[in-house]
Backbone as CSV, one residue per row, in Angstrom:
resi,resn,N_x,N_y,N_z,CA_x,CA_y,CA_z,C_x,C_y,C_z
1,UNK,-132.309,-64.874,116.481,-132.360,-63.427,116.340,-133.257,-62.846,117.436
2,UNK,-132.784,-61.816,118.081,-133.798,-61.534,118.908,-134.536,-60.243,118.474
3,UNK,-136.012,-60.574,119.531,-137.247,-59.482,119.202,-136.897,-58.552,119.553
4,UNK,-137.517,-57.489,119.109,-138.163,-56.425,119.502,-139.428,-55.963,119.686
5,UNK,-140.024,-55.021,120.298,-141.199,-55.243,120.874,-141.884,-53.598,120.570
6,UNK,-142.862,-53.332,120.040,-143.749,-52.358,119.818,-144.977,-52.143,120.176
7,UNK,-145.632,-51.234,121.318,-147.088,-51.307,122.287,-147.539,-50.341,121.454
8,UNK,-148.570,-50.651,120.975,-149.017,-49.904,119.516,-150.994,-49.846,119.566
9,UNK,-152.073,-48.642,120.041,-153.095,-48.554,119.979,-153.529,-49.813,118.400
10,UNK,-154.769,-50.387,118.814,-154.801,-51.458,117.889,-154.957,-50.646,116.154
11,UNK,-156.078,-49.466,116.933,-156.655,-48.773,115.441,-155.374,-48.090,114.556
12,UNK,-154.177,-47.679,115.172,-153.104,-46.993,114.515,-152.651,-47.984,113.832
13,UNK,-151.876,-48.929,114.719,-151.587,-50.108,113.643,-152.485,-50.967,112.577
14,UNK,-153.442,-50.969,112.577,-154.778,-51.239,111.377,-154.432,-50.591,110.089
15,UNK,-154.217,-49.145,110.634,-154.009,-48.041,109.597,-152.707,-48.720,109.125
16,UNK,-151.989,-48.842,110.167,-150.690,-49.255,109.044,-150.539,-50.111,108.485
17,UNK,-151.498,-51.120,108.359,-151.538,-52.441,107.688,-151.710,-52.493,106.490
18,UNK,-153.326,-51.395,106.408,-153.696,-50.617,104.828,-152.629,-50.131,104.536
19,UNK,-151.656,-49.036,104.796,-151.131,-48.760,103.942,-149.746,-49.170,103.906
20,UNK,-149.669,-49.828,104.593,-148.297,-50.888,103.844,-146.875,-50.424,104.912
21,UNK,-147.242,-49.125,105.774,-146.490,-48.487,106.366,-146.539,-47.999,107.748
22,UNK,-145.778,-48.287,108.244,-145.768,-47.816,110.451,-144.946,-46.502,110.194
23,UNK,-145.837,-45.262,110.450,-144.588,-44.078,110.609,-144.690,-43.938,112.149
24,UNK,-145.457,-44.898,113.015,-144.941,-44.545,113.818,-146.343,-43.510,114.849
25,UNK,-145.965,-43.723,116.151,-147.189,-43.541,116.916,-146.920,-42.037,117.085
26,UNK,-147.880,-40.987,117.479,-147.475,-39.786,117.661,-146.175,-39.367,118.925
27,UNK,-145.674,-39.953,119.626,-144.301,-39.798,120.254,-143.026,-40.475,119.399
28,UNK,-143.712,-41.182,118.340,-142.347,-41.564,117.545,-142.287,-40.572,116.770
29,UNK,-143.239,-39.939,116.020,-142.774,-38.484,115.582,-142.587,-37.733,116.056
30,UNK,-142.907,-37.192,117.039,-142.089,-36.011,117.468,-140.740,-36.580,117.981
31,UNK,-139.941,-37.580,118.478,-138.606,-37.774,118.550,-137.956,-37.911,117.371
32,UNK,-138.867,-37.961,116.242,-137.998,-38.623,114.932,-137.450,-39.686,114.890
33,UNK,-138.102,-41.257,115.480,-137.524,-42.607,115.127,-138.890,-43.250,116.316
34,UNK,-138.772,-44.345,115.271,-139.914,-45.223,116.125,-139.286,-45.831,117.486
35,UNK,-140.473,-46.162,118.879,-139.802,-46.846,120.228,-140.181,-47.833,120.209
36,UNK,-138.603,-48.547,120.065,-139.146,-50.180,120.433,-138.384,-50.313,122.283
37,UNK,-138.765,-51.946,122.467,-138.473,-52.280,123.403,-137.907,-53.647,123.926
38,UNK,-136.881,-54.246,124.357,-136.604,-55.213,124.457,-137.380,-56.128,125.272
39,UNK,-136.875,-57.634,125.342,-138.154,-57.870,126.223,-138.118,-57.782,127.935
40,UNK,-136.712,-57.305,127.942,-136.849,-57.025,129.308,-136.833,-55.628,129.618
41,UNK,-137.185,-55.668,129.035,-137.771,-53.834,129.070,-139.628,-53.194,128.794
42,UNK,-139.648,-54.428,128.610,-141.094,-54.290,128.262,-142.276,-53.968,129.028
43,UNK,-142.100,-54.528,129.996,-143.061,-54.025,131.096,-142.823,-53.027,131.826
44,UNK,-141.743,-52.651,131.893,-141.456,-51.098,132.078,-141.937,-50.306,131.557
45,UNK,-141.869,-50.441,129.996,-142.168,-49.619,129.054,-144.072,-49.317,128.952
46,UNK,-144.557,-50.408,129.144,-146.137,-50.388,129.684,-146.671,-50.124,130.421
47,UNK,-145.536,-49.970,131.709,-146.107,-49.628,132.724,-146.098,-47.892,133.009
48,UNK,-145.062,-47.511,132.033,-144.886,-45.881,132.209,-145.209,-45.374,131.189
49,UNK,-145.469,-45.637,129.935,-146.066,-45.093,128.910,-148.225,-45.733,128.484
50,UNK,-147.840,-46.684,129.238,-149.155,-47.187,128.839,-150.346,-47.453,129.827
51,UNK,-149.678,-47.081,130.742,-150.637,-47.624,131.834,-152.437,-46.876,131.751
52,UNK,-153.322,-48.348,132.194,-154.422,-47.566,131.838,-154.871,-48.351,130.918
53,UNK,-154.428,-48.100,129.582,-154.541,-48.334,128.483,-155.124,-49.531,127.711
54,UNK,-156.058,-49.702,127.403,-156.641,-50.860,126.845,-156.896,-50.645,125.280
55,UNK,-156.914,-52.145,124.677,-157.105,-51.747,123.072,-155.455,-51.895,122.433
56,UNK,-155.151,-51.911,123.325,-153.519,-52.080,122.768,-152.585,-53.426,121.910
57,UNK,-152.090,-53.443,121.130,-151.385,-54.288,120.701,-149.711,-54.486,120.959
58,UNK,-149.472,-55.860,121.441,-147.800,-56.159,121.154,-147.206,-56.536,119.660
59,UNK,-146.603,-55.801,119.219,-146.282,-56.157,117.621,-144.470,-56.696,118.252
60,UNK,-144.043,-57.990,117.377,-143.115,-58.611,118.106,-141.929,-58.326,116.138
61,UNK,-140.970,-57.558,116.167,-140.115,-57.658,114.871,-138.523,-58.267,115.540
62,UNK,-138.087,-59.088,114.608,-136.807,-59.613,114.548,-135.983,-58.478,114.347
63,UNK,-135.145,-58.105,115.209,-134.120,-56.508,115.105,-132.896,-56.829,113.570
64,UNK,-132.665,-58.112,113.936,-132.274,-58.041,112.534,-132.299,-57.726,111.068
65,UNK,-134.116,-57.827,110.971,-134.660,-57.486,109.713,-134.621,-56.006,109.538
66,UNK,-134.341,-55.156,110.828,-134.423,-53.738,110.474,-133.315,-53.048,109.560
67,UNK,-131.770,-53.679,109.820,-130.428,-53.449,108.664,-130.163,-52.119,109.745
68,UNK,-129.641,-51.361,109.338,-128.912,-50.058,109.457,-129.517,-49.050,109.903
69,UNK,-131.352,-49.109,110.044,-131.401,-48.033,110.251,-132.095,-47.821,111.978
70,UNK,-132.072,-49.521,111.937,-132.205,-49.811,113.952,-131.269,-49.400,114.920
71,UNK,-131.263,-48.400,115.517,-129.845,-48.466,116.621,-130.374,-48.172,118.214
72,UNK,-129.700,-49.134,118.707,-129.312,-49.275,120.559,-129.209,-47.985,121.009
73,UNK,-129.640,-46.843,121.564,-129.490,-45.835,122.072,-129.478,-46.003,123.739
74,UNK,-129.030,-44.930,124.117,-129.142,-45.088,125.598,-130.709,-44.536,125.737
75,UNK,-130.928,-44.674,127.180,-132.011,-43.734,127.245,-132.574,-44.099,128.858
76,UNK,-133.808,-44.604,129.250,-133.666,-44.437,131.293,-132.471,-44.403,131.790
77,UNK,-131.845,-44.356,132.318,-130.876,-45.141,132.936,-129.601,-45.516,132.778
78,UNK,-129.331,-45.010,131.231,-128.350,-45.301,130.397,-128.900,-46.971,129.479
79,UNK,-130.372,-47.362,130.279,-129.742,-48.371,129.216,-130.208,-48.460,127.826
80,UNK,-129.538,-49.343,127.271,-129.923,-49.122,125.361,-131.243,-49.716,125.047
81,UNK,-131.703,-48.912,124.470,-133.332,-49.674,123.679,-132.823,-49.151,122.132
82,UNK,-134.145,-49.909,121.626,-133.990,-49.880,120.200,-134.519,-48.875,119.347
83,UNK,-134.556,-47.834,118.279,-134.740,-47.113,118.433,-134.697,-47.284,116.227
84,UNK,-136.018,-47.022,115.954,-135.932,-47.187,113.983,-136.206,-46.115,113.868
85,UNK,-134.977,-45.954,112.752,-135.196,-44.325,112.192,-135.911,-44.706,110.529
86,UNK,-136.942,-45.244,110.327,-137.494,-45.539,109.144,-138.703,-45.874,109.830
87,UNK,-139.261,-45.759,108.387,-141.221,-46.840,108.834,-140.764,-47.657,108.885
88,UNK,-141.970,-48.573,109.510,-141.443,-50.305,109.845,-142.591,-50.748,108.694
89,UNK,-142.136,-51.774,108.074,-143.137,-52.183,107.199,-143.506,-53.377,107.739
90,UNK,-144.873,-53.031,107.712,-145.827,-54.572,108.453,-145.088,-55.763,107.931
91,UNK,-144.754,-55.865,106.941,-144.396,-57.609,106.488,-143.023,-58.008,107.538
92,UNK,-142.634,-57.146,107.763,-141.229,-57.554,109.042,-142.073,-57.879,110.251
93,UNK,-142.784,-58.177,110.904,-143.822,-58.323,111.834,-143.631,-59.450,111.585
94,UNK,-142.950,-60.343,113.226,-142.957,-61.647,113.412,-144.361,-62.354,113.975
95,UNK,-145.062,-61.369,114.891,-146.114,-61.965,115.212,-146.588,-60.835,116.127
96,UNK,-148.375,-60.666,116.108,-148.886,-59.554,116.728,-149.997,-60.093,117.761
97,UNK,-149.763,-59.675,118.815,-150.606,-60.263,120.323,-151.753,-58.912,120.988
98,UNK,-152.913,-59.513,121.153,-153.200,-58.316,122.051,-152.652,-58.011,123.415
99,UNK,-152.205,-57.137,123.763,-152.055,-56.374,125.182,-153.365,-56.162,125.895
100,UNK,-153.628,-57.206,126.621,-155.338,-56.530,127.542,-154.746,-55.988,128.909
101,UNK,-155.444,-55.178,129.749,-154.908,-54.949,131.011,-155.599,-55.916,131.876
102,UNK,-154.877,-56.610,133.114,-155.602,-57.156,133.772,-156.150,-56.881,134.650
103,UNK,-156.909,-57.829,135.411,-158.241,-57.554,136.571,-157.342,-56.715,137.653
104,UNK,-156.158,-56.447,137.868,-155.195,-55.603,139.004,-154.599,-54.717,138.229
105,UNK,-154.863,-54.416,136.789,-154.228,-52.924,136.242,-153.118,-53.797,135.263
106,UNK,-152.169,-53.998,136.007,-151.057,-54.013,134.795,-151.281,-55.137,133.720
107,UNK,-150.828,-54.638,131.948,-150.947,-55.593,131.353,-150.654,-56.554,131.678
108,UNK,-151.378,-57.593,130.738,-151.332,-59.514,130.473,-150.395,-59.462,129.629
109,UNK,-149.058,-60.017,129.466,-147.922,-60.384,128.382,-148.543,-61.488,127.838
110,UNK,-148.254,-62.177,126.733,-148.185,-63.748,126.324,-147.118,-64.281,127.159
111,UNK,-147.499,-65.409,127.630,-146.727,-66.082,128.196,-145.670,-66.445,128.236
112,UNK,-145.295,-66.904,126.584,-144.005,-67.379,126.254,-143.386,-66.148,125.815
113,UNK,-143.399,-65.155,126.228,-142.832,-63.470,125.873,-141.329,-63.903,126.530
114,UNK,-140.098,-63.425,125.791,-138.793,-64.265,126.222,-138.323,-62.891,126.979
């Protein structure tokens, strides 16, 4: 099954841990659906929304577990990213990494990031 990928301030996602619920970073509300990212899309996605940015987390979910309410949208370029029109509930969370920036600016991925 493949990931999906969420760059998420560490303290927001904390919050969502307590309460059981991700509504989502303040640009996922105002579009109305949470932004995920594939993994080859990912450093794109860090590099134009996040850059800078330290304190950050990679939250990694199986797109499968999302059902019906995950959908492929277009969007740079035409191409499709993933796009949840629901909270994400922490327990779908395959595994969560810190994002540090490195000593030349752009984030550190985990290594084995596919």
């Amino acid at each position: 099954m493949p990931l999906i990928y969420k760059i998420c301030p560490e303290p927001l996602w904390r919050e969502a841990e307590e309460a059981g619920r991700f509504a989502g970073a303040p640009v996922d509300l105002a579009d109305g659906f949470i932004h995920f990212s594939t993994g080859a899309q990912l450093r794109e996605t860090a590099a134009k929304h996040f850059a800078g940015q330290d304190g950050l987390l990679l939250i990694a979910v199986d797109d499968a577990t999302l059902g019906a309410a995950l959908r492929y949208e277009p969007s740079r370029g035409g191409a499709l990213f993933p796009h949840l029109y629901a909270p994400l509930d922490p327990k779908a969370v395959r595994w969560i990494a810190p994002l540090p920036l490195g000593p030349a600016g752009p984030h550190l991925f985990p290594e084995d990031l596919a």
